[in-house]
Backbone bond lengths (Angstrom), bond angles and torsions (degrees), N, CA, C in turn:
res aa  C-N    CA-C-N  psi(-1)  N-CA   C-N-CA  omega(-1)  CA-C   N-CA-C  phi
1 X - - - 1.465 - - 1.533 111.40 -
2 X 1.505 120.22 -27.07 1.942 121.17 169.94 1.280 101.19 -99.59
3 X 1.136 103.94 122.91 1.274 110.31 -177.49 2.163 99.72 -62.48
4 X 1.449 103.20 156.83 1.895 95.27 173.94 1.579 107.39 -72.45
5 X 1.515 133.28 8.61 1.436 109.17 -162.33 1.448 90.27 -113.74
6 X 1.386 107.82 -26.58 1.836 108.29 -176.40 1.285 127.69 -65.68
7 X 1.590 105.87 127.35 1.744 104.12 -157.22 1.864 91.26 -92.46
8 X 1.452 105.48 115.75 1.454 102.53 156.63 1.715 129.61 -111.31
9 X 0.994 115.07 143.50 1.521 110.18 -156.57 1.630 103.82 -87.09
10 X 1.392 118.96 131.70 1.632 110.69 -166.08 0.878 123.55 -76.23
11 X 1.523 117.67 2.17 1.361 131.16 147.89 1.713 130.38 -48.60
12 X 1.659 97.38 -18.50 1.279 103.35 -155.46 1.988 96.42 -99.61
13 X 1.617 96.68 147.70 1.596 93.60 178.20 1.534 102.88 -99.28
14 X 1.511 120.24 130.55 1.395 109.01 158.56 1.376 95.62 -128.61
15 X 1.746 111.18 163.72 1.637 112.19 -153.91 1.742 72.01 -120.44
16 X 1.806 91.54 157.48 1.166 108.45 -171.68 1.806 122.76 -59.66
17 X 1.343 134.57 121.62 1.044 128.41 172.97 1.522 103.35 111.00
18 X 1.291 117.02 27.49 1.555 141.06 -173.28 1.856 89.11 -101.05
19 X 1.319 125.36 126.23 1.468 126.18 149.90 1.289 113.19 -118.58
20 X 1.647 92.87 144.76 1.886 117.19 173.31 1.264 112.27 -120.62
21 X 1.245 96.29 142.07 1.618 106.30 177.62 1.520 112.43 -76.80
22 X 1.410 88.48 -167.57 1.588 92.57 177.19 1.417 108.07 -66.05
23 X 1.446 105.31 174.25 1.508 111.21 171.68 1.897 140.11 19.61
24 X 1.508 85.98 18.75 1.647 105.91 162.17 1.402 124.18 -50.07
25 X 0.975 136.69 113.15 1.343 125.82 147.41 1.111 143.86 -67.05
26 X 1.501 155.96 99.89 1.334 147.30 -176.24 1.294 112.24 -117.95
27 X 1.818 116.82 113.23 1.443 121.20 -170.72 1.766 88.07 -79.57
28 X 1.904 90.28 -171.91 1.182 122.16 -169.39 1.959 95.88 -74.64
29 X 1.572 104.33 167.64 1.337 107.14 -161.43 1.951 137.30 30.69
30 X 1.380 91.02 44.60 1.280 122.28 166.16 1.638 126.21 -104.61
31 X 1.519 101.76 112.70 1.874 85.74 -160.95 1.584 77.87 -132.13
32 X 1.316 107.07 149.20 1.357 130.07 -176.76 1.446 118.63 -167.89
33 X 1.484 106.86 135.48 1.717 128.23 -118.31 1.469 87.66 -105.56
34 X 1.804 127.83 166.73 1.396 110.23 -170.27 1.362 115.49 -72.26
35 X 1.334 133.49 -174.69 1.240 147.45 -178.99 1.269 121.07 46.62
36 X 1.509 124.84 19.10 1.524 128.95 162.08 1.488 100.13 -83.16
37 X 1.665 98.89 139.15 1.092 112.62 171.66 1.937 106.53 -116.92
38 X 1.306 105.81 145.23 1.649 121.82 -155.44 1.619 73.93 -128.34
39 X 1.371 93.65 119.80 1.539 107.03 171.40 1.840 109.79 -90.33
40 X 1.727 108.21 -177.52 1.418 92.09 -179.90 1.442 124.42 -63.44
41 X 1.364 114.11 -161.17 1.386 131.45 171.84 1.711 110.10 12.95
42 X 1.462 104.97 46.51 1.969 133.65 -171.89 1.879 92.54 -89.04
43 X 1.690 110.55 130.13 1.578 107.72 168.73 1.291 110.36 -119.71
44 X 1.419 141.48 102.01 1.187 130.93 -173.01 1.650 97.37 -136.01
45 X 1.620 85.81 123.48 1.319 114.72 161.77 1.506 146.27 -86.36
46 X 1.071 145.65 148.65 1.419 127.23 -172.90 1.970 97.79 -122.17
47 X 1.349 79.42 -174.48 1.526 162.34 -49.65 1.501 102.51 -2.00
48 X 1.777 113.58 117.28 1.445 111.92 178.12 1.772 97.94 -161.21
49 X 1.634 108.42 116.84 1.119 118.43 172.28 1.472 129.93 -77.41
50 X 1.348 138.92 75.54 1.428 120.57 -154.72 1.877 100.49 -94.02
51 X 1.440 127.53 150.45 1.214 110.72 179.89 1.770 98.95 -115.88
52 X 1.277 109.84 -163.11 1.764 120.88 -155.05 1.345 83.00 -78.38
53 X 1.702 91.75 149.58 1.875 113.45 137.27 1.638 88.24 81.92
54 X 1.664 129.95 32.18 1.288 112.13 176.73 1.396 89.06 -109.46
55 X 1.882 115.06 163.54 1.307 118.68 172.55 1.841 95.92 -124.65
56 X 1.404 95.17 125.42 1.876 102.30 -174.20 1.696 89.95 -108.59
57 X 1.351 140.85 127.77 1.281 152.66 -129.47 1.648 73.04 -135.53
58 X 1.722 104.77 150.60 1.888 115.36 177.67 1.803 106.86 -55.01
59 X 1.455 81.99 164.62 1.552 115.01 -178.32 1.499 105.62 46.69
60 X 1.149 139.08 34.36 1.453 130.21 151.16 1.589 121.15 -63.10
61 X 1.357 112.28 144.63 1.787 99.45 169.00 1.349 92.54 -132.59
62 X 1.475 101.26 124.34 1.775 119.73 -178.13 1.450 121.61 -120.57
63 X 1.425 122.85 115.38 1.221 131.02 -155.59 1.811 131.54 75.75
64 X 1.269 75.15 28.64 1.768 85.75 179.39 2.014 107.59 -73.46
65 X 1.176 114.30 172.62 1.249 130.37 168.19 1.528 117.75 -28.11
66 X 1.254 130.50 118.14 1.376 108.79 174.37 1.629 130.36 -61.62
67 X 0.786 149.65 120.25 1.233 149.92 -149.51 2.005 108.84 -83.02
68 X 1.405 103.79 54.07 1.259 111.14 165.31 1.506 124.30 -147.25
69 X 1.292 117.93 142.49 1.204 125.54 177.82 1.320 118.17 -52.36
70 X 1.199 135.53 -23.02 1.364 133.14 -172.30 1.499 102.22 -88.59
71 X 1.521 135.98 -33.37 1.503 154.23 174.77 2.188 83.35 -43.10
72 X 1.302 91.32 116.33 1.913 103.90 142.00 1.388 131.91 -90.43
73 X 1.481 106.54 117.23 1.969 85.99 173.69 0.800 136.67 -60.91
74 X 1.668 133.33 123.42 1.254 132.55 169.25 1.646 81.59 138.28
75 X 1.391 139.91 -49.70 0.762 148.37 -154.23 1.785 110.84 -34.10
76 X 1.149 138.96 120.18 1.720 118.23 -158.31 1.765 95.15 -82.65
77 X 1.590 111.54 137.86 1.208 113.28 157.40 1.906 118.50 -164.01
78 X 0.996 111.15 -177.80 1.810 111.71 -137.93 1.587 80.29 -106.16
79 X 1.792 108.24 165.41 1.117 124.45 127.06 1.350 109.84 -147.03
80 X 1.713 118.83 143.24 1.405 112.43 -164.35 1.428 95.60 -127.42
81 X 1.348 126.80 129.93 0.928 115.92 126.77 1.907 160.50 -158.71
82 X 0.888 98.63 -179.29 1.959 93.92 -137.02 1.653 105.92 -55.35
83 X 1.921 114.91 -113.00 1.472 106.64 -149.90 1.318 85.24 -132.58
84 X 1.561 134.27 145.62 1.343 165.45 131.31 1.237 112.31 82.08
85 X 1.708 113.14 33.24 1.706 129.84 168.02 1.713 114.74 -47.14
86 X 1.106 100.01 124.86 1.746 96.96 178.87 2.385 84.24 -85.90
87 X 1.210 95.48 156.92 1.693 99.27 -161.91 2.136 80.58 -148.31
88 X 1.222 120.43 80.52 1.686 113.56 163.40 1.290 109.37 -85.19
89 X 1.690 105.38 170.99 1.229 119.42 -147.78 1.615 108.56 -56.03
90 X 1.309 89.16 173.07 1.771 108.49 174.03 1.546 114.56 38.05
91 X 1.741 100.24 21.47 1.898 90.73 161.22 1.350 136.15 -60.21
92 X 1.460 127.63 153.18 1.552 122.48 171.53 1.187 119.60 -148.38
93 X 1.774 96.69 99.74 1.664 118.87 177.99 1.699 100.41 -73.42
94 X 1.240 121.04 156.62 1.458 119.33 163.29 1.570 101.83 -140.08
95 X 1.651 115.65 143.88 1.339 116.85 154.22 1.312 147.25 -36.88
96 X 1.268 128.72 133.54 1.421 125.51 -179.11 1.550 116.47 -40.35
97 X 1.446 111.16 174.14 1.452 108.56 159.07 2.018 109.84 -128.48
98 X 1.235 77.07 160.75 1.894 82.34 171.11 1.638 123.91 -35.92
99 X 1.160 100.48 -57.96 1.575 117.51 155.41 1.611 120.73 -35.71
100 X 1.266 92.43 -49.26 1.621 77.27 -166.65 1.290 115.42 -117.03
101 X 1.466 125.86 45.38 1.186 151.30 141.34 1.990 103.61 126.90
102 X 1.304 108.53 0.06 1.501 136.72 -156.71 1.328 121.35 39.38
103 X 1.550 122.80 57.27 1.284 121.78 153.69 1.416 93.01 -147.22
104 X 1.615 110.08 163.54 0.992 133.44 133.10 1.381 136.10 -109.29
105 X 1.397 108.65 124.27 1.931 110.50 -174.22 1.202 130.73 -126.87
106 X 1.380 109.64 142.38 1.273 110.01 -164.56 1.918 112.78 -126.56
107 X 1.144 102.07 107.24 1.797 107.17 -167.87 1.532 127.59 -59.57
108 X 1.094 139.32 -102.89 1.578 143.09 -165.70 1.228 127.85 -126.14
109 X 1.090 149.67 137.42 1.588 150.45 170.91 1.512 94.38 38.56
110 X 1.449 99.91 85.34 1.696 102.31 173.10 1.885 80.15 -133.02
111 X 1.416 95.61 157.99 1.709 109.46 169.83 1.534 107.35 -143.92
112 X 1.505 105.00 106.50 1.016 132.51 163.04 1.389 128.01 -60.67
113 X 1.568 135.76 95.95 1.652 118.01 -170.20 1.586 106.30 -78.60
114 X 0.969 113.86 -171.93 1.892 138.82 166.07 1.518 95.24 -33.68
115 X 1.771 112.12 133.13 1.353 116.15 176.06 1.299 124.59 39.28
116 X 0.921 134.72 46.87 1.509 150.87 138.70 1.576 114.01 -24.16
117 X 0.830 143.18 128.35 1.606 139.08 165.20 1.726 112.89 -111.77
118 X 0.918 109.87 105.82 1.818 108.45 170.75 1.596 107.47 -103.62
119 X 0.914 119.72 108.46 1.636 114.83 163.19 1.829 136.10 -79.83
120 X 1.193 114.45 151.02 1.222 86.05 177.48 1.194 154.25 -58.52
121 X 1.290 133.84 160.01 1.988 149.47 -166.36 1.477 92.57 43.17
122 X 1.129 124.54 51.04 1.903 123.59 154.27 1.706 90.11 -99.33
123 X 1.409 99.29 148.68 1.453 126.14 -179.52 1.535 121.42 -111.23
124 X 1.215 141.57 96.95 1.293 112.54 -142.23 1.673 90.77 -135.66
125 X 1.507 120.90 130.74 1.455 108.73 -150.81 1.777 102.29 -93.77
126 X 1.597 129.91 -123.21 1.325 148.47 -178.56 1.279 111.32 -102.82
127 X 1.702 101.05 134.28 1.645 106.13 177.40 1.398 115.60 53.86
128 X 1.621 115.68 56.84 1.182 107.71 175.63 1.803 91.01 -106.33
129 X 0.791 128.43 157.70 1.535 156.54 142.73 1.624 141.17 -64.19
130 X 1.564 115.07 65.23 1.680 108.04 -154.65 1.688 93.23 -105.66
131 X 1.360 95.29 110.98 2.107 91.97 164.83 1.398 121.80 -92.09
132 X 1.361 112.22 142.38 1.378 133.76 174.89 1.460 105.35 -6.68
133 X 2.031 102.62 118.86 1.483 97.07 175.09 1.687 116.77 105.44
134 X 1.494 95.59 -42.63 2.023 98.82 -179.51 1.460 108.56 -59.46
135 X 1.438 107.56 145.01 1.483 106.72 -162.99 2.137 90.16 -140.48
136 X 0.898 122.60 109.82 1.516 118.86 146.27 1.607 103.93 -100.57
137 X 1.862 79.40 144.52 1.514 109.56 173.27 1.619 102.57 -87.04
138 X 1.489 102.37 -171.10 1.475 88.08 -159.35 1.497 101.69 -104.81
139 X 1.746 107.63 171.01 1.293 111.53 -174.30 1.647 114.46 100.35
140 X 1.525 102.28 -14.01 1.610 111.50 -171.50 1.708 123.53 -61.45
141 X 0.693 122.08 156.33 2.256 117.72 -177.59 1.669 71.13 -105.17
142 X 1.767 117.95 161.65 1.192 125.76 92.63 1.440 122.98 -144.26
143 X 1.709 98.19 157.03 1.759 99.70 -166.80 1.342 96.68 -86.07
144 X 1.411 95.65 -162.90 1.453 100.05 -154.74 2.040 103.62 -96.99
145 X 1.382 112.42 -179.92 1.440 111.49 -166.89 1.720 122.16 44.91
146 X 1.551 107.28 29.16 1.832 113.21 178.16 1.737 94.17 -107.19
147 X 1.448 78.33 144.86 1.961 90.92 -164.55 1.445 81.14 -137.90
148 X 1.629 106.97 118.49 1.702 127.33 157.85 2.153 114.90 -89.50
149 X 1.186 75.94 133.88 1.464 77.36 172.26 1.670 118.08 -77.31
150 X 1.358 110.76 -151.76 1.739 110.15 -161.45 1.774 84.10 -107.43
151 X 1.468 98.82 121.74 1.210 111.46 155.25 1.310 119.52 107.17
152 X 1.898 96.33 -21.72 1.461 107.34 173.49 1.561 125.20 -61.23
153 X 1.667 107.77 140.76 1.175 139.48 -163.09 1.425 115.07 -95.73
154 X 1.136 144.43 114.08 1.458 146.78 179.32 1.913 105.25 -122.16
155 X 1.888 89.24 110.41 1.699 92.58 168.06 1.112 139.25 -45.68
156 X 1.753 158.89 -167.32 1.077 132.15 176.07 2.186 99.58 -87.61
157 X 1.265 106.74 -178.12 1.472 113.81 163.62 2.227 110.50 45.48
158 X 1.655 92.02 11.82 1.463 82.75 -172.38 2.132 90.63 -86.91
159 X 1.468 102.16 171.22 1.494 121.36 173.40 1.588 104.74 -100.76
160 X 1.093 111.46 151.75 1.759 115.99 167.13 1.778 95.09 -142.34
161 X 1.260 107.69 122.84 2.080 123.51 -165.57 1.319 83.29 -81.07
162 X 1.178 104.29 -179.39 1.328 125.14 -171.85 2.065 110.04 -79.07
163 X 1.325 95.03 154.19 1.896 90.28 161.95 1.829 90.74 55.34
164 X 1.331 123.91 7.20 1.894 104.15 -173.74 2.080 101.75 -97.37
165 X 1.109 112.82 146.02 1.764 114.46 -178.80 1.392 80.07 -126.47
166 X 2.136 67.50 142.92 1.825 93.14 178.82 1.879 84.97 -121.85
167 X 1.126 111.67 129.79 1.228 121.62 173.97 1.679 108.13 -76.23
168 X 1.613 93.12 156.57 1.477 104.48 -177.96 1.463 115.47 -42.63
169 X 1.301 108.19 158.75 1.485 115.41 -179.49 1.962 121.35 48.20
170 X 1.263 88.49 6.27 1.844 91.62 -171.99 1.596 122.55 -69.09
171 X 1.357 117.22 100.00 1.654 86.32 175.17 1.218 135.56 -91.70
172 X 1.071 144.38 143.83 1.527 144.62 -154.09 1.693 95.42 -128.11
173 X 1.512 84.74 125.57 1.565 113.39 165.05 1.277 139.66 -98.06
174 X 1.803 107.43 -17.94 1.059 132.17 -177.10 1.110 100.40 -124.04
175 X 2.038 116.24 -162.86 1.006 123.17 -145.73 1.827 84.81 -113.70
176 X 1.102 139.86 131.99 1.243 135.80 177.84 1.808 114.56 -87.05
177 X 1.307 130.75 101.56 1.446 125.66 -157.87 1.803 104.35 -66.95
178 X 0.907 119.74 143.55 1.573 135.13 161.12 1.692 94.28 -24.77
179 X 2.037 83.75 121.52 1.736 89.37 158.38 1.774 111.81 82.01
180 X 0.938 107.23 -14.17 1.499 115.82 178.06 1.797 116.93 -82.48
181 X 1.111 134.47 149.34 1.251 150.50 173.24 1.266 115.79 -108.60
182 X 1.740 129.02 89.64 1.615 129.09 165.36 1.322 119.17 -97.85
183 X 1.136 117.44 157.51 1.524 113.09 178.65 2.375 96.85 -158.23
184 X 0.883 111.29 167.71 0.992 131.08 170.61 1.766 117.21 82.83
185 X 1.005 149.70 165.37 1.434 173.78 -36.01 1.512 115.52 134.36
186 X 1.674 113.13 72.43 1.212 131.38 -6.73 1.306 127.88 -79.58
187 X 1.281 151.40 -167.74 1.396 127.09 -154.03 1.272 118.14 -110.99
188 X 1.356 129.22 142.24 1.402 111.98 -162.07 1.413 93.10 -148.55
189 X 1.720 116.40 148.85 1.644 111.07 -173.81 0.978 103.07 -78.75
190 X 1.820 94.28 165.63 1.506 99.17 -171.21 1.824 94.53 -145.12
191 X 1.387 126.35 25.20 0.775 92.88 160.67 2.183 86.07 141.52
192 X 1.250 132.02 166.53 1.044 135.35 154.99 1.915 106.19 -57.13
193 X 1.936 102.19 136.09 1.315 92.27 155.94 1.815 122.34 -83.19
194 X 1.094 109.37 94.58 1.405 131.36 -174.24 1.848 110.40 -50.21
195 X 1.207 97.71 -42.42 1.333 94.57 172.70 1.548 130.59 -69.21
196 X 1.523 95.23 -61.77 1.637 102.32 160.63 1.556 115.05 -37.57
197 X 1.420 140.65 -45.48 0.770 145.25 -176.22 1.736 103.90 -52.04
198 X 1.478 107.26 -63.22 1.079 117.31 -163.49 1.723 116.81 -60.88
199 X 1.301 107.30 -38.71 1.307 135.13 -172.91 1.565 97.49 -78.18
200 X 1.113 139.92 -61.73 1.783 127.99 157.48 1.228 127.68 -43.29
201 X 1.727 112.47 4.47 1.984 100.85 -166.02 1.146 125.22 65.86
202 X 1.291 134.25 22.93 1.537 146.63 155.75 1.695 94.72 -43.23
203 X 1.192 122.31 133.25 1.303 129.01 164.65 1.463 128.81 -83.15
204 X 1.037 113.30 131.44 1.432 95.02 -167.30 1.857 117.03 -48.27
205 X 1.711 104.65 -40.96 1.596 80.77 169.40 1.320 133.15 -68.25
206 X 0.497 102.54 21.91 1.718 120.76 178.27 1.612 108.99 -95.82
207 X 1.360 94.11 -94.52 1.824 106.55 151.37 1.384 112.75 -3.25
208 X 1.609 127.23 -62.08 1.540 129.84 170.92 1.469 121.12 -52.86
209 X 1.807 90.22 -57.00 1.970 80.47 159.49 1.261 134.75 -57.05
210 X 1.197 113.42 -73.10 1.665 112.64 173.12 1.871 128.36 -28.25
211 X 1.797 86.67 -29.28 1.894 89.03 162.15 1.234 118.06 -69.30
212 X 1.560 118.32 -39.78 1.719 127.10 -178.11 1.648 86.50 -62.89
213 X 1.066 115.26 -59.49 1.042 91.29 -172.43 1.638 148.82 -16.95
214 X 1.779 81.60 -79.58 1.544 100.87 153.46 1.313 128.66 -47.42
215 X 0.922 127.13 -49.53 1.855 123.74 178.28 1.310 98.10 -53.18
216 X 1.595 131.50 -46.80 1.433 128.85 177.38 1.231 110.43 -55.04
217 X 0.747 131.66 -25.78 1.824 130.30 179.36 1.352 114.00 -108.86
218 X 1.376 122.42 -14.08 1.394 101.65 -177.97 1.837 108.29 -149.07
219 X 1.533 105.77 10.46 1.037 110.16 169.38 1.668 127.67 -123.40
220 X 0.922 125.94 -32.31 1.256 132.69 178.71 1.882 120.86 -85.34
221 X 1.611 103.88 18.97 0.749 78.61 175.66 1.854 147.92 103.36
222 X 1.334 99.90 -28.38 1.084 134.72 -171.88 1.669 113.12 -86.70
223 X 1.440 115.51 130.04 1.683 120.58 152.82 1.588 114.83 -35.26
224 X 1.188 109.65 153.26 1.217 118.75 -147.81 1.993 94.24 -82.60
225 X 1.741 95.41 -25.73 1.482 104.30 -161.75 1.476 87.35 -101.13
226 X 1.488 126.42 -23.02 1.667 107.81 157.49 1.206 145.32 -66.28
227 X 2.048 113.72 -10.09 1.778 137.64 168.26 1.264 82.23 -68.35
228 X 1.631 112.81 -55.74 2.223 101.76 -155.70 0.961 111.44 -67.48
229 X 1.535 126.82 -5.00 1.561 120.40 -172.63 1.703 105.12 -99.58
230 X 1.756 114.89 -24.39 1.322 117.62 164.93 1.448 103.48 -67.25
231 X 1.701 109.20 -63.12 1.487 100.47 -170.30 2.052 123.92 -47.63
232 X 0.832 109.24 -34.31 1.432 117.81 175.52 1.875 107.91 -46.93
233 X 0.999 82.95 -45.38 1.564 83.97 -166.35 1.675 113.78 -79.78
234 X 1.639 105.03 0.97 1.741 119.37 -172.40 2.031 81.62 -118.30
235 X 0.802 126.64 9.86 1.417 104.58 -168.75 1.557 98.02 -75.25
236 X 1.106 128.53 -52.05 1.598 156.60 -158.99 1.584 99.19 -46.43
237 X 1.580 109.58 -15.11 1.420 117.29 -151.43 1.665 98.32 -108.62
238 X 1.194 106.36 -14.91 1.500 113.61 -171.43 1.862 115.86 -178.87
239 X 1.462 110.96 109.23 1.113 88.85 163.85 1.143 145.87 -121.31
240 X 1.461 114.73 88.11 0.980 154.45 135.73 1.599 118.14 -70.01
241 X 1.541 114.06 -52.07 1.489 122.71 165.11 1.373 104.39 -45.02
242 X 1.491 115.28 -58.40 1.527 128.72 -166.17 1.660 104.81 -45.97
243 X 1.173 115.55 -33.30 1.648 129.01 -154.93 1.876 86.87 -92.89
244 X 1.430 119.95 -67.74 1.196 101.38 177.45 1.882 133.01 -54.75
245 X 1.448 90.29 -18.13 1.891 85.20 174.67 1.468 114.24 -73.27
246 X 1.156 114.15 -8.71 1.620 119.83 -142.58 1.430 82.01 -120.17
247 X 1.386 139.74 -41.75 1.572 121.04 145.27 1.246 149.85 -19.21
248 X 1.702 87.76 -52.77 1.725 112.25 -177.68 1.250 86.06 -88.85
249 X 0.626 131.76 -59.52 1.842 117.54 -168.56 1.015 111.25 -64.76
250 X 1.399 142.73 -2.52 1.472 129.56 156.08 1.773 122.74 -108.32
251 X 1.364 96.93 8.04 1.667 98.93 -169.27 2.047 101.31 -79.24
252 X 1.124 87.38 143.37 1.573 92.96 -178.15 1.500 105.12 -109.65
253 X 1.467 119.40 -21.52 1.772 94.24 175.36 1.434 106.06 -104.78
254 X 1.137 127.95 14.43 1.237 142.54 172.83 2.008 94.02 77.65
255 X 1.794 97.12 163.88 1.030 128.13 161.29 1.653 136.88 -6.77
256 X 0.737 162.90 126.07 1.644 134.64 126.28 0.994 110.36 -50.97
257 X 1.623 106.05 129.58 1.744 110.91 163.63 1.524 108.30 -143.50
């Protein structure tokens, strides 16, 4: 299951039924859970938590340096991540910083394509969807069931809600609300992601709300704190509504609109 060329540091824990490819590297405080497989020419650094049943595809480097000037070396910080992540080639997770709580984590059945960029202290939850090229800077949320297209760009400290698609090449400056569809440079909604919806079992009455929804926030017109004062009063009806008020009411760089 180790391949003979892969240097692992005996510092490092791997649990039985863990495979490495060729010419992997795994430094010291590197622990990784059974049934991950570490493809070849794999660089993972610690402090780095990997858990079972993930497949990390060649030339990834995971838990490297956070990529900011304010980060000190030596400084201790995390990268975690959780259970049965597809990880394709040439990804690059990096460690938290002091600042930003010092980890970065990444949760469950997520599939990562070709060149992936994760930066540090982004939080990124279950069943997210990242295609070839998507890059968050660091500091980023995302919930779970958010699918980035190829190439798409996420600012630092922005949110992405749950079930929301950022279309290819899109960059996002703001916080994209649950359930929403943006696309373009800089990013602007365009509409419910209709599919996601459909493809999770969203019901159609549901589906109807979440459109009122949207027109309340991005069609009629309305202050941003005059949709939350309609939406509040539709939450009761679905929550799903409940999940988008509780968005807007916590987003700090505000919206895309």
């Amino acid at each position: 299951m180790i391949d003979p060329t892969a240097r692992i540091d005996p510092r490092a824990r791997l649990a039985e039924g863990v495979a490495v490819g060729a010419g992997s590297v795994i430094g010291p405080d590197v622990e990784i859970e059974t049934g991950t497989r570490v493809g070849p020419q794999v660089v993972i650094q610690g402090p780095c938590r990997i858990g079972p049943d993930n497949h990390i595809h060649p030339f990834c480097s995971l838990g490297g340096d956070p990529q900011d000037k304010k980060y000190r070396p030596g400084t201790r910080s995390l990268l975690e991540i959780g259970t049965r992540n597809v990880i394709r080639e040439y990804c690059n997770f990096n460690r938290g910083t002091e600042a930003g709580g010092g980890s970065t984590h990444i949760g469950d059945d997520n599939w990562f394509m070709a060149n992936v960029h994760i930066a540090h202290d982004c939080l990124i939850g279950n069943h997210a969807v990242f295609a070839n090229c998507a890059s968050l800077a660091g500091h980023v949320t995302v919930e779970d069931h958010v699918v980035l297209g190829g190439f798409a760009g996420v600012r630092q400290f922005s949110r992405l809600g749950a079930h929301c698609f950022v279309s290819a090449a899109a960059m996002v400056n703001r916080d994209v609300p649950p359930y929403v569809l943006v696309f373009g440079n800089l990013a602007k909604p365009a509409g419910l992601n209709q599919v996601g919806l459909e493809r999770y079992g969203v019901s159609a009455a549901t589906q109807a709300r979440l459109k009122e929804a949207y027109r309340l926030i991005y069609r009629r017109g309305l202050r941003l704190e005059q949709a939350v004062k309609q939406l509040q009063e539709l939450a009761g009806e679905a929550p799903e509504i409940g999940r988008m008020v509780d968005f807007l009411l916590s987003s700090k760089l505000g919206i895309v609109r």
